[in-house]
N, C-alpha and C positions, 0 to 999 in steps of 0.2 A: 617575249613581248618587247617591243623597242620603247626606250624611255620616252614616257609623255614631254612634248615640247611645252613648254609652258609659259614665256613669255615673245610667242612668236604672232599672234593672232592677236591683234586691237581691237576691242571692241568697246571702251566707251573711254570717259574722260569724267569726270566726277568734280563737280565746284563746290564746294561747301559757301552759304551764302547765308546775310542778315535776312534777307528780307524775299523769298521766293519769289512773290508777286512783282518786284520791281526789276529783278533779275530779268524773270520769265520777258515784259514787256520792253528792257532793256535789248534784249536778244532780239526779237521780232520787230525791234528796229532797224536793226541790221540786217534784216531778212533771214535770220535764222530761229528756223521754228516749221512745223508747227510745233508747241509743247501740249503732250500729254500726261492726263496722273499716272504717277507710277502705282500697278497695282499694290493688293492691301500688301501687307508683311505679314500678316494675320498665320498664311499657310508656313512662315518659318520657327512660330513661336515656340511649338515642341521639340524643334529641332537647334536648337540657339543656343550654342556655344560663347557666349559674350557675359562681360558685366552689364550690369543695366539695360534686364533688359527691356523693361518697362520703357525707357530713353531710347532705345533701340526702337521700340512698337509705335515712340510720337513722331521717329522721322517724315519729314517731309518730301517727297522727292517728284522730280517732273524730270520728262526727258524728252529730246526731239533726235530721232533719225537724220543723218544727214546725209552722204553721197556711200560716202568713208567710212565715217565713224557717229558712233551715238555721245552725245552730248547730253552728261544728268546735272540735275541741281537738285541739290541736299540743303534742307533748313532745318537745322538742327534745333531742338527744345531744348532749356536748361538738365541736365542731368549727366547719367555716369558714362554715356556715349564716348566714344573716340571722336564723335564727329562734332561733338559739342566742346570737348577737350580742342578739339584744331583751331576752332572759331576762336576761343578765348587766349588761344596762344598764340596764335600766328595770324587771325581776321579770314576776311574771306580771300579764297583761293582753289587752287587744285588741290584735291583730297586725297585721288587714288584716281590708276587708271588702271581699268579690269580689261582680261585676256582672256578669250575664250579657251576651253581646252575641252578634251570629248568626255574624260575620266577624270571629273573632280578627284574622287578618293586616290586614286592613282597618283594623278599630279601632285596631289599634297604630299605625300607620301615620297615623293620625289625629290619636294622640295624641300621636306625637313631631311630627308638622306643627305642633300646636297648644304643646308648647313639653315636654313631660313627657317626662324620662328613663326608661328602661328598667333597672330594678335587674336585673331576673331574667324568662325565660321559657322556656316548656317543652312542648311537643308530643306528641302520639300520633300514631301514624303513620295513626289514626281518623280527625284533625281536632282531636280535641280537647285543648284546653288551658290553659294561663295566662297570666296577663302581670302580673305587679308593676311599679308605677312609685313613684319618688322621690316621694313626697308628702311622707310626714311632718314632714316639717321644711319645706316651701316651702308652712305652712298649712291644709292638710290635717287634723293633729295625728295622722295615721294612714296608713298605706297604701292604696294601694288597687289593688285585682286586678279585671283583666277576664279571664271565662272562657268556654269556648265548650261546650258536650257534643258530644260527636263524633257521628259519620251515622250510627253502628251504635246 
């Protein structure tokens, strides 16, 4: 089997923000949008590999398709989140930008061979899901998430 490419495919960009609603209508100023809710998180909660994950279950999130690339907005709740940890450290920003790949479990598996920690990952019992790894600080200057869409 040929190793999974894993950060070759863009598929979205991730903002960590105070305030979603003012984000959201900030964007569709600029003619960017439409935004929709991102669905529940509900189908990942037996599968959630994270701290907090209750802080995990209050995220926020919207996202609008664009030509290219998908564009998400994260409003993070106070708690044990990463993405609440970013807001308080660094304000609003880029959080992470996720890459598609075909074989989640593969790819990760790849990318810890090839030296990348696993901050966080998450499953649907579909197939699909995520993977965060320790970048930002080893270079990076950002996160970066491999995700998979599930068979359904």
């Amino acid at each position: 089997m040929a190793q999974p490419k894993l950060f070759n495919d863009a598929h979205h960009v991730c903002i960590i923000v105070r305030d979603i609603e003012k984000a959201t209508k900030y964007y569709e100023s600029l003619g960017i949008g439409p935004w929709k809710d991102f669905p529940s998180l509900e189908p990942y909660l037996g599968h959630l590999d994270e701290d907090g994950k209750s802080a995990y279950m209050s995220l926020h999130y919207r996202f609008a398709n664009l030509n290219n690339i998908q564009l998400q907005l994260c409003q993070p709740k106070e708690g044990k989140s990463p993405q609440w940890k970013f807001l308080l450290e660094k304000g609003e920003g880029v959080y992470h930008i996720g890459f598609s790949v075909e074989d989640l479990d593969a790819s990760e598996k790849v990318a810890q061979e090839i030296g990348l920690e696993v901050r966080a990952h998450g499953r649907r019992a579909d197939g699909a899901g995520f993977t965060y790894f320790e970048t930002e600080n080893e270079g990076a200057g950002v996160t970066l998430e491999i995700r998979a869409a599930g068979l359904s």
